[in-house]
C-alpha positions in Angstrom: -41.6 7.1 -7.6 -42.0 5.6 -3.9 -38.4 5.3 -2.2 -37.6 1.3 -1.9 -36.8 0.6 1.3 -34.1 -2.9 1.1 -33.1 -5.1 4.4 -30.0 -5.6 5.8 -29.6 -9.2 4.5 -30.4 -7.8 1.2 -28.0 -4.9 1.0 -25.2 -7.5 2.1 -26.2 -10.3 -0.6 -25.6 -7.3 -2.8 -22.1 -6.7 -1.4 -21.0 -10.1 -1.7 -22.5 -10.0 -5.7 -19.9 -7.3 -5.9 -17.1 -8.0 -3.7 -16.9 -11.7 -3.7 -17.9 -13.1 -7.0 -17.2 -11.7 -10.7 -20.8 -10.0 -10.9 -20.4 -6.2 -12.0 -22.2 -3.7 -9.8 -24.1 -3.3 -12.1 -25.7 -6.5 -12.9 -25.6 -7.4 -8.9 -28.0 -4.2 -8.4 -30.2 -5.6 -11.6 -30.3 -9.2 -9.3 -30.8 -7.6 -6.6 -33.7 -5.1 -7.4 -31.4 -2.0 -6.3 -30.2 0.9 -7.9 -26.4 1.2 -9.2 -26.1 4.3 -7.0 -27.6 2.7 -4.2 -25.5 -0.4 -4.4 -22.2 1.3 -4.7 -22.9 3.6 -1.5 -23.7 0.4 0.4 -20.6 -1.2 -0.6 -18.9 2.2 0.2 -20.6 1.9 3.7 -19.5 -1.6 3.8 -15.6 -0.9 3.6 -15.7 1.6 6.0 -17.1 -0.2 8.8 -14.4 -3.2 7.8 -11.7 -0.8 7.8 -12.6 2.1 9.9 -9.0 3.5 10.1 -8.8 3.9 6.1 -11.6 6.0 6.0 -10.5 9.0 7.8 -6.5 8.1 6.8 -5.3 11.2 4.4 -5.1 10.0 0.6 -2.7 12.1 0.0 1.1 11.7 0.7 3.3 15.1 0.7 6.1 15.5 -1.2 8.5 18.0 -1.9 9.9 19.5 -5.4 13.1 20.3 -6.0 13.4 23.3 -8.9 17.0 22.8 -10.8 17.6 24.8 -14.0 17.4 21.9 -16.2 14.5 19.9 -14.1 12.2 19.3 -11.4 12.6 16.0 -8.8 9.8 15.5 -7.2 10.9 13.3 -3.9 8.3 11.2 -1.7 8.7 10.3 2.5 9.6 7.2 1.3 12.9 8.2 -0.7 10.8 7.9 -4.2 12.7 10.3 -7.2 10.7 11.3 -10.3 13.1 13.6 -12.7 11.7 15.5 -15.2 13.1 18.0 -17.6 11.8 21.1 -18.2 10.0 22.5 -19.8 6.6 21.1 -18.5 3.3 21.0 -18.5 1.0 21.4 -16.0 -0.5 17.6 -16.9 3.0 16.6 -17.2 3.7 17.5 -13.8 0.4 16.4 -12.6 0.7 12.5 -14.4 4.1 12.3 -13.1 3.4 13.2 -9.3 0.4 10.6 -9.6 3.0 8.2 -10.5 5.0 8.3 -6.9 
């Protein structure tokens, strides 16, 4: 199948489907004669050059845990406490540090 090659006023209609209106990517990339994958690396693309400094920013924020007999605290930078008793599973553990 021969690689479609879309311009730049194209791709960006395609954004603003997305971004600015209630149209799924999915149906914007049906409108727009693009590809789902194609459509959600453009919009990917997009953000990044709005917001340069997010793209290379960690995701990730360190915290530390605190191992008691009776249960762990997990404590964020930003003075955030989760408490949990033990014993724990690894999913608990996992869900709950997603949490912070």
């Amino acid at each position: 199948m021969p690689r479609t090659y879309f311009s730049p006023e194209v791709k960006l209609q395609a954004i603003d489907l997305v971004l600015h209106s209630q149209l799924s990517v999915a149906t914007a990339a049906q409108q727009t004669g693009c590809s789902v994958n194609a459509l959600h690396s453009w919009i990917k693309k997009y953000r990044q050059q709005q917001n340069p400094d997010t793209a290379s920013s960690p995701t990730f924020m360190p915290i530390t845990l605190v191992d008691t007999k009776s249960a762990i605290e997990i404590v964020t930078p930003n003075g955030f406490t989760v408490r949990l008793h033990t014993p724990l599973s690894l999913g608990e553990l996992l869900a709950a540090i997603a949490s912070c």
